[in-house]
GUDRENSE-485921 format. One record per residue (C-alpha): x, y, z; residue number from 1. Coordinates in Angstrom, 3 decimals, always signed. Example, Ala and Ser with C-alpha at 12.3 -4.5 7.8 and 13.67 -1.06 7.14 Angstrom:
BEGIN
xx / yy / zz / num
+12.300 / -4.500 / +7.800 / 1
+13.670 / -1.060 / +7.140 / 2
END
This chain:
BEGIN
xx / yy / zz / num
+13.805 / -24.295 / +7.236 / 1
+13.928 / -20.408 / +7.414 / 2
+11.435 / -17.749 / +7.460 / 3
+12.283 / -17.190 / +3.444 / 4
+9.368 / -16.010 / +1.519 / 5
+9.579 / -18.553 / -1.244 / 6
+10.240 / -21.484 / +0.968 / 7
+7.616 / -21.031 / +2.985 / 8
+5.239 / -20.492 / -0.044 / 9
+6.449 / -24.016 / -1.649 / 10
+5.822 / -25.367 / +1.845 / 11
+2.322 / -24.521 / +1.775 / 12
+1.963 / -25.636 / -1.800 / 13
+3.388 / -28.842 / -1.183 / 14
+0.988 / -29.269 / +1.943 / 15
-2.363 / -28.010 / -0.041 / 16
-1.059 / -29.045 / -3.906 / 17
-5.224 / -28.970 / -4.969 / 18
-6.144 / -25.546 / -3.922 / 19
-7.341 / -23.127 / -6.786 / 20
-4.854 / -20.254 / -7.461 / 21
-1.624 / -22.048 / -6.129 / 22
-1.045 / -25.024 / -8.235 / 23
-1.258 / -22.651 / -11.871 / 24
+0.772 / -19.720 / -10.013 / 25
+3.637 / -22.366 / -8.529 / 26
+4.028 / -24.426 / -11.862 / 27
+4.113 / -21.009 / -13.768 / 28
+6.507 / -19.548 / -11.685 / 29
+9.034 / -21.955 / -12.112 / 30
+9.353 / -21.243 / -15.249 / 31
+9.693 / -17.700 / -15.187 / 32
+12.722 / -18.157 / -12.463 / 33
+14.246 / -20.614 / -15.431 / 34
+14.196 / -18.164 / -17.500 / 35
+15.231 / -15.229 / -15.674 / 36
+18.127 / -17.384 / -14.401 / 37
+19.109 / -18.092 / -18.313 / 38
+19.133 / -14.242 / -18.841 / 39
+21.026 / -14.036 / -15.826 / 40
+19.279 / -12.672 / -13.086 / 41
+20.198 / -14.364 / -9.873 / 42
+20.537 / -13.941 / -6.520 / 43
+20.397 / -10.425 / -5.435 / 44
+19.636 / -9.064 / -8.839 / 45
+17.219 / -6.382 / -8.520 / 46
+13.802 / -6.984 / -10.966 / 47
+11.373 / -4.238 / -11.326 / 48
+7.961 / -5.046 / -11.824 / 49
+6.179 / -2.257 / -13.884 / 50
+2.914 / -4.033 / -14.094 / 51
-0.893 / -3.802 / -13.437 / 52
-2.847 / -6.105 / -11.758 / 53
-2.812 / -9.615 / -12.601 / 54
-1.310 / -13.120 / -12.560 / 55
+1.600 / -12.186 / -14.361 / 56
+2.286 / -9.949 / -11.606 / 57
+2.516 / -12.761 / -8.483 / 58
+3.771 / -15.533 / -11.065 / 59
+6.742 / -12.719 / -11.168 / 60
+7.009 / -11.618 / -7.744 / 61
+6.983 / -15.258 / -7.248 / 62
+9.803 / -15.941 / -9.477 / 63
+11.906 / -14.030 / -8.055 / 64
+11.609 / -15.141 / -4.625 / 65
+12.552 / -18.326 / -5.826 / 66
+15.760 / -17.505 / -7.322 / 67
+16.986 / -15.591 / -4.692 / 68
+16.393 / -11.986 / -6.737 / 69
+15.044 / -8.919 / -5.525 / 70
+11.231 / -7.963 / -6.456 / 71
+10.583 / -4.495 / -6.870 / 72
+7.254 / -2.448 / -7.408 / 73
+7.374 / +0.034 / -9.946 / 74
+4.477 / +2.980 / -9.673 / 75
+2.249 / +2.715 / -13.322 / 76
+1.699 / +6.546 / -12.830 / 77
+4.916 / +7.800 / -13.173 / 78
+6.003 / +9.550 / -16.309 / 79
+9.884 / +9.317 / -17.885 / 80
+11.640 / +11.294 / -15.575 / 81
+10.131 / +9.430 / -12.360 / 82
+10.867 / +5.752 / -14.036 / 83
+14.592 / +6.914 / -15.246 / 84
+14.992 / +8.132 / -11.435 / 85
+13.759 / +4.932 / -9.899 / 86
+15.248 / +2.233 / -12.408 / 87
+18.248 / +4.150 / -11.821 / 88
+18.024 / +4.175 / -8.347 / 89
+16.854 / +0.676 / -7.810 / 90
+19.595 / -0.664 / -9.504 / 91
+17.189 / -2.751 / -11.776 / 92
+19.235 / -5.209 / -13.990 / 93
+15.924 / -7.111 / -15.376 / 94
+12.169 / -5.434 / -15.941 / 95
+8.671 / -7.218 / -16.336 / 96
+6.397 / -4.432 / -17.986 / 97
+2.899 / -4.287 / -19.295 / 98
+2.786 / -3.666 / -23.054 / 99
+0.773 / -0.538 / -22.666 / 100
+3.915 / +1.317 / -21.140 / 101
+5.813 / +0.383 / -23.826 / 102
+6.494 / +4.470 / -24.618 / 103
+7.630 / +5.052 / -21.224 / 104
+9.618 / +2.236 / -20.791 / 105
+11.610 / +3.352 / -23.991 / 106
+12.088 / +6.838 / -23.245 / 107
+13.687 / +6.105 / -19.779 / 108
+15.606 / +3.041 / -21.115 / 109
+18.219 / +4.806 / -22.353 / 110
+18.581 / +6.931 / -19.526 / 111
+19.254 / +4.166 / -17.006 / 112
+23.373 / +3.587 / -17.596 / 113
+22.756 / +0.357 / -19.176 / 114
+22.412 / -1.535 / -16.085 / 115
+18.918 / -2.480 / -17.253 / 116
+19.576 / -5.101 / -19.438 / 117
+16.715 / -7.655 / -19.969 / 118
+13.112 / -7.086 / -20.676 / 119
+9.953 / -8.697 / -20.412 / 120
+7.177 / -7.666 / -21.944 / 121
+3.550 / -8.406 / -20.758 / 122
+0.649 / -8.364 / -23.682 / 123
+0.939 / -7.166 / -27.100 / 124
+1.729 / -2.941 / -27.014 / 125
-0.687 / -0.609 / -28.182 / 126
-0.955 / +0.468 / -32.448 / 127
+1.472 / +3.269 / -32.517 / 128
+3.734 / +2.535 / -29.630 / 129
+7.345 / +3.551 / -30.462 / 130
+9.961 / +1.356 / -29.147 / 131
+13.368 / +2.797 / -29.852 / 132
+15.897 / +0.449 / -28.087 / 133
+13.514 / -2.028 / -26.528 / 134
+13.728 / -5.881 / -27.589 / 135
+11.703 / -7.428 / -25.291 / 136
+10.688 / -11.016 / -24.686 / 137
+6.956 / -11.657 / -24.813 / 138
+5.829 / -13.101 / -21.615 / 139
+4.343 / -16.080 / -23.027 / 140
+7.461 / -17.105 / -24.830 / 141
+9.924 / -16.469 / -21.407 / 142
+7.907 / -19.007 / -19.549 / 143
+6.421 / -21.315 / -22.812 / 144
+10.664 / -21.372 / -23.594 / 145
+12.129 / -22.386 / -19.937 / 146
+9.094 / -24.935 / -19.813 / 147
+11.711 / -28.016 / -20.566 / 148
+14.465 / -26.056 / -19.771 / 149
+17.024 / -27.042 / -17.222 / 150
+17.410 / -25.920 / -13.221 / 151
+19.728 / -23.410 / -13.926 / 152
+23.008 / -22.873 / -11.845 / 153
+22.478 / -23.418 / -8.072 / 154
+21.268 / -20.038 / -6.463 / 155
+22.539 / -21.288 / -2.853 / 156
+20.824 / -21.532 / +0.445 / 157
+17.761 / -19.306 / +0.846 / 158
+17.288 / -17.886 / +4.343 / 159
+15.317 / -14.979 / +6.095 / 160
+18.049 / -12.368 / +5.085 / 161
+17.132 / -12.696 / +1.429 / 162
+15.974 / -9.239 / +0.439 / 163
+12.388 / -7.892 / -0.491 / 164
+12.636 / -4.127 / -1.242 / 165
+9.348 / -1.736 / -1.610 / 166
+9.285 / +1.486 / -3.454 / 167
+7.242 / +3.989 / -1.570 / 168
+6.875 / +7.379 / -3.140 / 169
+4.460 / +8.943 / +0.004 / 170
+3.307 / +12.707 / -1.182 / 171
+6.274 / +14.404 / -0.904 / 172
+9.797 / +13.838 / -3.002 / 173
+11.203 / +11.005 / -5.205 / 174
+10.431 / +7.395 / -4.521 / 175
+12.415 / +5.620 / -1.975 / 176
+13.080 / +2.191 / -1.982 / 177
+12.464 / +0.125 / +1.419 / 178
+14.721 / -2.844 / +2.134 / 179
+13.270 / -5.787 / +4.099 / 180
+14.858 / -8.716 / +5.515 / 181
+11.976 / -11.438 / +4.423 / 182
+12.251 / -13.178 / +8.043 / 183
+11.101 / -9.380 / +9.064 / 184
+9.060 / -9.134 / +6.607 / 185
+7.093 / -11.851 / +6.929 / 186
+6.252 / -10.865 / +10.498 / 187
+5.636 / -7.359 / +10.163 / 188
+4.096 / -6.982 / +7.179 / 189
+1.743 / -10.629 / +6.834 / 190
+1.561 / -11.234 / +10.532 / 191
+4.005 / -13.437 / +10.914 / 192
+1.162 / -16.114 / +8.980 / 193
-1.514 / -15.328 / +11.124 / 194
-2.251 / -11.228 / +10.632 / 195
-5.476 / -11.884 / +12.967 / 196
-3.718 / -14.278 / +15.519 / 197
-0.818 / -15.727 / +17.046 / 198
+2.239 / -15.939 / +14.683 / 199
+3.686 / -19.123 / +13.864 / 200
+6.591 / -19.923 / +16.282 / 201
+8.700 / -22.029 / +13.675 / 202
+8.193 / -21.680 / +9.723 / 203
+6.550 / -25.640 / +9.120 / 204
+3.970 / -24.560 / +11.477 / 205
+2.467 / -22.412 / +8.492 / 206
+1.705 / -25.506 / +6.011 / 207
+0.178 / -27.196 / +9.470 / 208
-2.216 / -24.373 / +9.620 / 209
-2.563 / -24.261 / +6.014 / 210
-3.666 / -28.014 / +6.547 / 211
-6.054 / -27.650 / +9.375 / 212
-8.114 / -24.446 / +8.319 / 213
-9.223 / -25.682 / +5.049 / 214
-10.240 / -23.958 / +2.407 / 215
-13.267 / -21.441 / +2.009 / 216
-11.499 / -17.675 / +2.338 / 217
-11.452 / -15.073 / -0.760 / 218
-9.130 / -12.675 / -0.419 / 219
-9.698 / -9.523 / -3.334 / 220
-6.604 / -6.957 / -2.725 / 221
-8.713 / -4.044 / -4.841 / 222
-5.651 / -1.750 / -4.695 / 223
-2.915 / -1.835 / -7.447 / 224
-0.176 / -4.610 / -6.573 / 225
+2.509 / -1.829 / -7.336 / 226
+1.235 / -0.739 / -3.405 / 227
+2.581 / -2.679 / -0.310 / 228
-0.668 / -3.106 / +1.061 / 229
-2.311 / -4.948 / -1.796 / 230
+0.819 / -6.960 / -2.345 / 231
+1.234 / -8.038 / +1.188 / 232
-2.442 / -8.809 / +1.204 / 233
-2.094 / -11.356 / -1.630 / 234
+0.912 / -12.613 / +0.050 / 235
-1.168 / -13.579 / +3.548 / 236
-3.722 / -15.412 / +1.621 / 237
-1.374 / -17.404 / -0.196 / 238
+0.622 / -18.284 / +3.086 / 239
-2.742 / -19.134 / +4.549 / 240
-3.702 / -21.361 / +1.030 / 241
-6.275 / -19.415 / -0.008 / 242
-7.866 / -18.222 / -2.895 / 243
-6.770 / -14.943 / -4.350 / 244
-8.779 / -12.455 / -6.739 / 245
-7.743 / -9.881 / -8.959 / 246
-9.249 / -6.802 / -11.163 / 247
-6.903 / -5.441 / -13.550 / 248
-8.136 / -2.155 / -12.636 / 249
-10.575 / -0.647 / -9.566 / 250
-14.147 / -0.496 / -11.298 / 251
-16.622 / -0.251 / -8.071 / 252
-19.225 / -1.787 / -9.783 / 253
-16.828 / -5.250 / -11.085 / 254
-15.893 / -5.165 / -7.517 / 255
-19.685 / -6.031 / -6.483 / 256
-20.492 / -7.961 / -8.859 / 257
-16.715 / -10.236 / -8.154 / 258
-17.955 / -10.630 / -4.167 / 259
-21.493 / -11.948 / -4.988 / 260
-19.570 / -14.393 / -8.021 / 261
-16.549 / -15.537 / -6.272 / 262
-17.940 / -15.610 / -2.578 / 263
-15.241 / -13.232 / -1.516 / 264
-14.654 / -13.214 / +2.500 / 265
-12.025 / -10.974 / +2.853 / 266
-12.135 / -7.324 / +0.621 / 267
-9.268 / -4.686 / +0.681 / 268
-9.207 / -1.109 / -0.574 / 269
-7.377 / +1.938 / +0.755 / 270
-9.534 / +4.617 / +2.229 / 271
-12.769 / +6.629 / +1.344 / 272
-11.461 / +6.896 / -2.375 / 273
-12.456 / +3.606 / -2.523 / 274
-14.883 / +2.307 / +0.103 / 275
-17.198 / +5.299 / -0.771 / 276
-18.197 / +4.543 / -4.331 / 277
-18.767 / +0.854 / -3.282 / 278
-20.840 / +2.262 / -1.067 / 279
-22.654 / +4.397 / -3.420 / 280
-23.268 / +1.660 / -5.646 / 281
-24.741 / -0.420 / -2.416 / 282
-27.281 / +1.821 / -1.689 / 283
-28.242 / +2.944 / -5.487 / 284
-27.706 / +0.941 / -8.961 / 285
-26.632 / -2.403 / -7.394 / 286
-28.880 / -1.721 / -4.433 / 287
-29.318 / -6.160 / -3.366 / 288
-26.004 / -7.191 / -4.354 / 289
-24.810 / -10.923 / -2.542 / 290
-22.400 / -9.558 / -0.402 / 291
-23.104 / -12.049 / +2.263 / 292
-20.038 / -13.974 / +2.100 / 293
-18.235 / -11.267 / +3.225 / 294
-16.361 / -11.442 / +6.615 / 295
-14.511 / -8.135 / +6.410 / 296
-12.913 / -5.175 / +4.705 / 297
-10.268 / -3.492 / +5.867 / 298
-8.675 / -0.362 / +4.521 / 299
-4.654 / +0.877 / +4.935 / 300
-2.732 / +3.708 / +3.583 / 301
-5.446 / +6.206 / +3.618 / 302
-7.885 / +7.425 / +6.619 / 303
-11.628 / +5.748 / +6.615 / 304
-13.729 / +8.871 / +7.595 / 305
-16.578 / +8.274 / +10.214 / 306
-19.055 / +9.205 / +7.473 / 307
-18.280 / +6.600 / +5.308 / 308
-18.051 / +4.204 / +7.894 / 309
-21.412 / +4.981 / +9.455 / 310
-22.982 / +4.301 / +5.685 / 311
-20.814 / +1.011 / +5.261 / 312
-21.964 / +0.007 / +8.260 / 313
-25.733 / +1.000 / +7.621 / 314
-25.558 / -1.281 / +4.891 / 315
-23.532 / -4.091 / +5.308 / 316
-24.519 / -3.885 / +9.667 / 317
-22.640 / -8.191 / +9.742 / 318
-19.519 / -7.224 / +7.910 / 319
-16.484 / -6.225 / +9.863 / 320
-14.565 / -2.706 / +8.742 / 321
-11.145 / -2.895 / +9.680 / 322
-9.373 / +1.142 / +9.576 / 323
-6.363 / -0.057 / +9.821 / 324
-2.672 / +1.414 / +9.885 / 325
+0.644 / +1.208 / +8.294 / 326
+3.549 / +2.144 / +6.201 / 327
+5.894 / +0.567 / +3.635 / 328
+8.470 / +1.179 / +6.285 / 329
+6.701 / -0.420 / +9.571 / 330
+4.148 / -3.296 / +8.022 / 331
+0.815 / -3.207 / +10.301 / 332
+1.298 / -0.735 / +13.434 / 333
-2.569 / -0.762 / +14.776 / 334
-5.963 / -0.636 / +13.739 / 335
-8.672 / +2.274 / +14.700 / 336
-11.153 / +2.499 / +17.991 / 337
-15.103 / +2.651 / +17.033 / 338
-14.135 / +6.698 / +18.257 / 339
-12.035 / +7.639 / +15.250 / 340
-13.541 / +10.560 / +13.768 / 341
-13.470 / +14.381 / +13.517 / 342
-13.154 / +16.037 / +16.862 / 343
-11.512 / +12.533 / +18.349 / 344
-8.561 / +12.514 / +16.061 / 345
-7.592 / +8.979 / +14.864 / 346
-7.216 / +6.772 / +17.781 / 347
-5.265 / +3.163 / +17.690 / 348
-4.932 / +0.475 / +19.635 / 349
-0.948 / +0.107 / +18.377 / 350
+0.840 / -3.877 / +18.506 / 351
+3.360 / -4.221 / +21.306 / 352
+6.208 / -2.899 / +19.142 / 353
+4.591 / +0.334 / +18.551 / 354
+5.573 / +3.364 / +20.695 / 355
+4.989 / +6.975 / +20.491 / 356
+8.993 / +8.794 / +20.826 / 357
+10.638 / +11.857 / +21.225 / 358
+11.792 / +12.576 / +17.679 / 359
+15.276 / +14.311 / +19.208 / 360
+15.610 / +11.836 / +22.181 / 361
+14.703 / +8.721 / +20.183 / 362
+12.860 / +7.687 / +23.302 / 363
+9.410 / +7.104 / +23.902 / 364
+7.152 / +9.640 / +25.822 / 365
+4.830 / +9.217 / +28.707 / 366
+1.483 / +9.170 / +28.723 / 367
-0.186 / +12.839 / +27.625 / 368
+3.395 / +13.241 / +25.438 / 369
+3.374 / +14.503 / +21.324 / 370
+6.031 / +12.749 / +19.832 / 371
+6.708 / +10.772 / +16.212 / 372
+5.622 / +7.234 / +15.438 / 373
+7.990 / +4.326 / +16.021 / 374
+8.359 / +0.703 / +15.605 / 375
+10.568 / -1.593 / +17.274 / 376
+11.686 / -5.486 / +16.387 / 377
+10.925 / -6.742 / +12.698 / 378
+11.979 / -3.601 / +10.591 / 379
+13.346 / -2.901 / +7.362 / 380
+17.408 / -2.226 / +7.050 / 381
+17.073 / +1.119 / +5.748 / 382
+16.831 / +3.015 / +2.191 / 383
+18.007 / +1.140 / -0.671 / 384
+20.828 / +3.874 / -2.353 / 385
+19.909 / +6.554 / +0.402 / 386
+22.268 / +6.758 / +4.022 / 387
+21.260 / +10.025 / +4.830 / 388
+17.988 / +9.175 / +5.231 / 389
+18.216 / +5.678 / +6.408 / 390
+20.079 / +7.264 / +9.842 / 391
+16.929 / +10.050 / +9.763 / 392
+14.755 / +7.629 / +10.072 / 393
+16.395 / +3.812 / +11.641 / 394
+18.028 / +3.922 / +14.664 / 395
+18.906 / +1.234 / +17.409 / 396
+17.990 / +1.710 / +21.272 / 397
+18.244 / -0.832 / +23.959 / 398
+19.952 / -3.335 / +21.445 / 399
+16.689 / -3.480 / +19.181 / 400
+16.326 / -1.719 / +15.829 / 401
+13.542 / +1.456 / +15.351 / 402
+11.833 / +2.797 / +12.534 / 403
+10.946 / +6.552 / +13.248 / 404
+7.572 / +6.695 / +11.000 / 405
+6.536 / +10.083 / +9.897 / 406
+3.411 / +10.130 / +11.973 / 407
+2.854 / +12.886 / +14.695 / 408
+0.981 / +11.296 / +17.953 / 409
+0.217 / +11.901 / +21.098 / 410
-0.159 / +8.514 / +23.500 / 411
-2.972 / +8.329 / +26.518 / 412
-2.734 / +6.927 / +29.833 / 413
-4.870 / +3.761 / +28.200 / 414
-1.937 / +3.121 / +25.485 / 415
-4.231 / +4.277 / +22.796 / 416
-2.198 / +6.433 / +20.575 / 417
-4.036 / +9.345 / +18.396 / 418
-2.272 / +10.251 / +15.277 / 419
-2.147 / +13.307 / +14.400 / 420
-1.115 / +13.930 / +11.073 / 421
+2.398 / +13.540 / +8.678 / 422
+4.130 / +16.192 / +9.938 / 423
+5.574 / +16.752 / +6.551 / 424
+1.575 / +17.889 / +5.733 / 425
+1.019 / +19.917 / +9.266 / 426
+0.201 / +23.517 / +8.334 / 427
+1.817 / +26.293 / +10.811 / 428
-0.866 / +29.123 / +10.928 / 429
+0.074 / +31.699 / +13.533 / 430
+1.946 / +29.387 / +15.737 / 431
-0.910 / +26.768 / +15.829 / 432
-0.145 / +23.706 / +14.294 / 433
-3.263 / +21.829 / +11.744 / 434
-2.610 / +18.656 / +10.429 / 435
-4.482 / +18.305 / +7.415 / 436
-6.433 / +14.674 / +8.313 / 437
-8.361 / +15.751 / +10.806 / 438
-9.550 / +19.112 / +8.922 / 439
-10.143 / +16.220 / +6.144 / 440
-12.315 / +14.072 / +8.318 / 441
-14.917 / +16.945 / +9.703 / 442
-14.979 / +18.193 / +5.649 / 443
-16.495 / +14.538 / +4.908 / 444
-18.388 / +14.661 / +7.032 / 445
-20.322 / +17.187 / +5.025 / 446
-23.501 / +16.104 / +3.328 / 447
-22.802 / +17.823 / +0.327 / 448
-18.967 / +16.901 / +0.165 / 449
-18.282 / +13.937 / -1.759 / 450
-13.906 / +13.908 / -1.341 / 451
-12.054 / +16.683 / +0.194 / 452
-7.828 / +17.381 / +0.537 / 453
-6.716 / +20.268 / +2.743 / 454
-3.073 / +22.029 / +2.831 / 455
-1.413 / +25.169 / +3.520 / 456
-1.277 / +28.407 / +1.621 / 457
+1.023 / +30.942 / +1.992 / 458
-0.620 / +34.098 / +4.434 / 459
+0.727 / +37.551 / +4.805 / 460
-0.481 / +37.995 / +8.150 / 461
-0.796 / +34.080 / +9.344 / 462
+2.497 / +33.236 / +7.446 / 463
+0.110 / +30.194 / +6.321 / 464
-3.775 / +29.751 / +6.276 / 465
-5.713 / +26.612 / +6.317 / 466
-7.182 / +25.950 / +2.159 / 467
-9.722 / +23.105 / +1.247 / 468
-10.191 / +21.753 / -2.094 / 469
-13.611 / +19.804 / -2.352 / 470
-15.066 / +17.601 / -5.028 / 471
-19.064 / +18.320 / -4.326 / 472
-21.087 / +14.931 / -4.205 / 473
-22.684 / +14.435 / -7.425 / 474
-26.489 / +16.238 / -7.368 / 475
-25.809 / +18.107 / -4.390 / 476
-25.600 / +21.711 / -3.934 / 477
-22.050 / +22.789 / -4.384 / 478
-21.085 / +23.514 / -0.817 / 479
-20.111 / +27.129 / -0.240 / 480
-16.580 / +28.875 / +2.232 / 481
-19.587 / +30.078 / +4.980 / 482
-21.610 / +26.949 / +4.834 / 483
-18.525 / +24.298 / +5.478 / 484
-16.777 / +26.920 / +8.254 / 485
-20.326 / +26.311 / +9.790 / 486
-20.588 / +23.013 / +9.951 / 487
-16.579 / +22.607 / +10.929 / 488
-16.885 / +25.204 / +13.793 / 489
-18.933 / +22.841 / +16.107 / 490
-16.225 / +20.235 / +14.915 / 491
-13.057 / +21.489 / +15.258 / 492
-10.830 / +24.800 / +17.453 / 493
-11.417 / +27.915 / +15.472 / 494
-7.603 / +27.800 / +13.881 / 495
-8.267 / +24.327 / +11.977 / 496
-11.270 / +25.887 / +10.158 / 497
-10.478 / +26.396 / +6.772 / 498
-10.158 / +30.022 / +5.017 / 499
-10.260 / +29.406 / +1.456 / 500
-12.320 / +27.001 / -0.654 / 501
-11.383 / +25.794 / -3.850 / 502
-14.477 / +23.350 / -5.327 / 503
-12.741 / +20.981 / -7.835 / 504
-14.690 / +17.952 / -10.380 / 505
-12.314 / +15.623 / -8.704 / 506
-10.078 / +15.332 / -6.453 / 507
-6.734 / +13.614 / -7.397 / 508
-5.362 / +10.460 / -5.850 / 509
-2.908 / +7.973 / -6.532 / 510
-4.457 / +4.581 / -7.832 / 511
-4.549 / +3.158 / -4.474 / 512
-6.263 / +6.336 / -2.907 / 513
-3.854 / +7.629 / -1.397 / 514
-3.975 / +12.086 / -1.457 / 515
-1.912 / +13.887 / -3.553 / 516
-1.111 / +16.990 / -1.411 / 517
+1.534 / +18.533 / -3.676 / 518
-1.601 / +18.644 / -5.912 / 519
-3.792 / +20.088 / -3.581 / 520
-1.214 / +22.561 / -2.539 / 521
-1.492 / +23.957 / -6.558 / 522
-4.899 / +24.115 / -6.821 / 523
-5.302 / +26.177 / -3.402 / 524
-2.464 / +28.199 / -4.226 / 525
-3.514 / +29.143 / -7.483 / 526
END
């Protein structure tokens, strides 16, 4: 046996065949892989899966894995010319879409080359919806119709070079589509089947430890799928045989009430965008909610500030809040000291493969050294279509391959590392450089601030000035330019404080929280 994805899966579902969630999502599955064979799609055929949450979503990631094809994520946001790019680009031959993107998914169609051939089409689409070009089979009838049918043609061996790629669109630039060896995979990104623990050392040892912890964990990725972090999340639990819960759609208030019902232990969100109306809700309408079978939540892909944290933690004092960090490009790199916060940067205690390196050099600093983000060991292979930037960004040293993340950090003479911001996002005012996070983190920390982004604007004299856009917490006094210098001033060096406000009903995110600075940069430049 190899450290493949689906094999691994089957062995835990073979081991624990009773468990809730894994019996329906197996049997299901193999249907779907019949009849994506019978269309076609094999081994190393690239499927796109342009879905919300929802079973249909794992029963097709799923499906794929076991036929040897290629899942890929497909953002719900993006608009025609952003889904032409990336089915283009991802060299989709097959595509499982929800019904209500039935417009979008025919105006890019025909833009695509014709290498997207077969559809699948999840629910019924909405009154109105044209569909120029698009015959698609219902989901029902795909698996329903391969329910008696047979095997299909053998797919050959499975191993841990079978091929997992994630579409990561960051907040810069067109998507880019991260290709993982599942063997590296598997370690990186679900902790090698233990993301609290040791890893396994041999790939049975995973239904063993299925076996001997039992049942009893809830695991509630609250993030859209189409992100690594909620998909990897859903992957863990099911390589640990437990229960999995999903919301169509991040309503703070279903999210409560889905703990207290299904006794979830384990919650994940991405950053304040989330956590914080949860938290509002905790302490005013749902004020008493069961949340006692919660064991932790843990947040990746966006900053936790220290405010939010302190009223989490006020709240819910037993539950452990994990601030962790990540990329689709490095899996899990570290999670965040009790320090983090404005004025101490954000400080991690980084896994052993995680160094701080000379972006030029490619080698890591010493102690008291700025440097770029890197991860050694289990990595991905590069950028699916892209070999310019896969040599930007993967390089080998010392016989071991590197990811060189995007991260700016500085490392201390402990081995804690403090990031300091994308350095795609740092703002050059005068010669200083401000990355945008920590300015972020000291704004939140605002009582009358409710979200906050900050970016660069373009300065005569400074060349670029330091611009926050707020959203104003609901009932509070809009916060005014003099009254949030103020309160960053004892927070932050003089050159980080920002000088221009922009106060905005809401401040834009992706679905899984994570900022949308080109955004940001529009509304302070305008």
């Amino acid at each position: 046996m190899d450290y493949n994805l689906a094999d691994l899966f089957e062995s835990v579902a073979r081991a624990v065949p009773g468990r809730e969630a894994l019996v329906h999502l197996m049997c299901i599955r193999d249907r779907l892989a019949r009849h994506l064979l019978g269309a076609g799609v094999g081994p190393g055929a690239h499927v796109g899966l342009h879905l919300y949450n929802g079973v249909e979503y794992l029963q097709t990631l799923l499906a794929c894995l076991k036929i040897r094809a290629v899942p890929v994520n497909v953002n719900y946001r993006y608009v025609e010319d952003e889904l032409a790019y990336l089915y283009r680009d991802a060299d989709l031959v097959a595509l499982v879409f929800d019904a209500a993107f039935t417009d979008r998914v025919a105006a890019a169609l025909p833009r695509t080359g014709g290498r997207l051939r077969h559809l699948v089409r999840v629910g019924e689409p909405p009154a109105g919806a044209t569909r120029p070009g698009i015959a698609p089979v219902a989901f029902a009838d795909a698996e329903a119709g391969a329910a008696d049918a047979p095997a299909g043609p053998d797919v050959g061996p499975r191993s841990g070079d079978d091929r997992f790629v994630i579409y990561t669109g960051g907040t810069t630039g067109m998507p880019k589509g991260v290709v993982w060896r599942q063997e590296d995979l598997f370690f990186s990104g679900l902790g090698g089947g233990a993301p609290t623990g040791e890893p396994v050392r041999r790939p049975e040892e995973l239904a063993e430890r299925a076996v001997a912890a039992g049942e009893g964990l809830v695991f509630f990725p609250t993030a859209p799928l189409m992100h690594g972090t909620s998909t990897l999340t859903a992957l863990i639990a099911l390589g640990l045989g437990q229960k999995v819960v999903l919301h169509r759609a991040f309503v703070p208030e279903e999210v409560l009430r889905t703990v207290a019902r299904e006794r979830v232990t384990n919650l994940s969100l991405v950053g304040d965008a989330m956590l914080r109306p949860l938290v509002d809700m905790l302490d005013g309408p749902l004020r008493g909610t069961d949340c006692s079978s919660l064991l932790s939540v843990s947040s990746s892909g966006a900053v936790l500030s220290e405010t939010v944290r302190a009223q989490f933690g006020a709240l819910l004092p037993g539950v452990r809040l994990l601030n962790n960090f990540g990329s689709s490009e490095s899996g899990f790199n570290g999670t965040a000291t009790e320090e983090s916060g404005a004025g101490q940067g954000f400080r991690l205690r980084v896994n052993g493969r995680t160094a701080v390196v000379d972006p030029v050099t490619r080698r890591p600093v010493p102690p008291g050294g700025t440097g770029r983000l890197a991860q050694r060991g289990h990595v991905p292979l590069g950028y699916h279509n892209d070999p310019v930037k896969t040599a930007e960004t993967f390089f080998t040293a010392d016989g071991e391959r590197w990811v060189l993340l995007g991260d700016m950090a500085t490392l201390d003479a402990d081995g804690v590392v403090t990031v300091l911001g994308r350095g795609s996002q740092c703002i050059n005012t005068g010669g200083e450089k401000v990355f945008p996070e920590e300015v972020e983190q000291a704004l939140k920390a605002h009582p009358a601030v409710y979200d906050a982004l900050v970016t660069g604007v373009p300065d005569t004299r400074w060349g670029h000035r330091v611009a926050a856009v707020v959203q104003p917490r609901e009932g509070a006094e809009p916060p005014t330019l003099a009254a949030l210098q103020a309160h960053c001033r004892v927070r932050l060096a003089g050159y980080k404080v920002p000088r221009s406000l922009v106060l905005t009903e809401r401040i834009r995110r992706s679905p899984s929280g994570k900022a949308d600075y080109r955004w940001a940069r529009a509304v302070a430049g305008g």
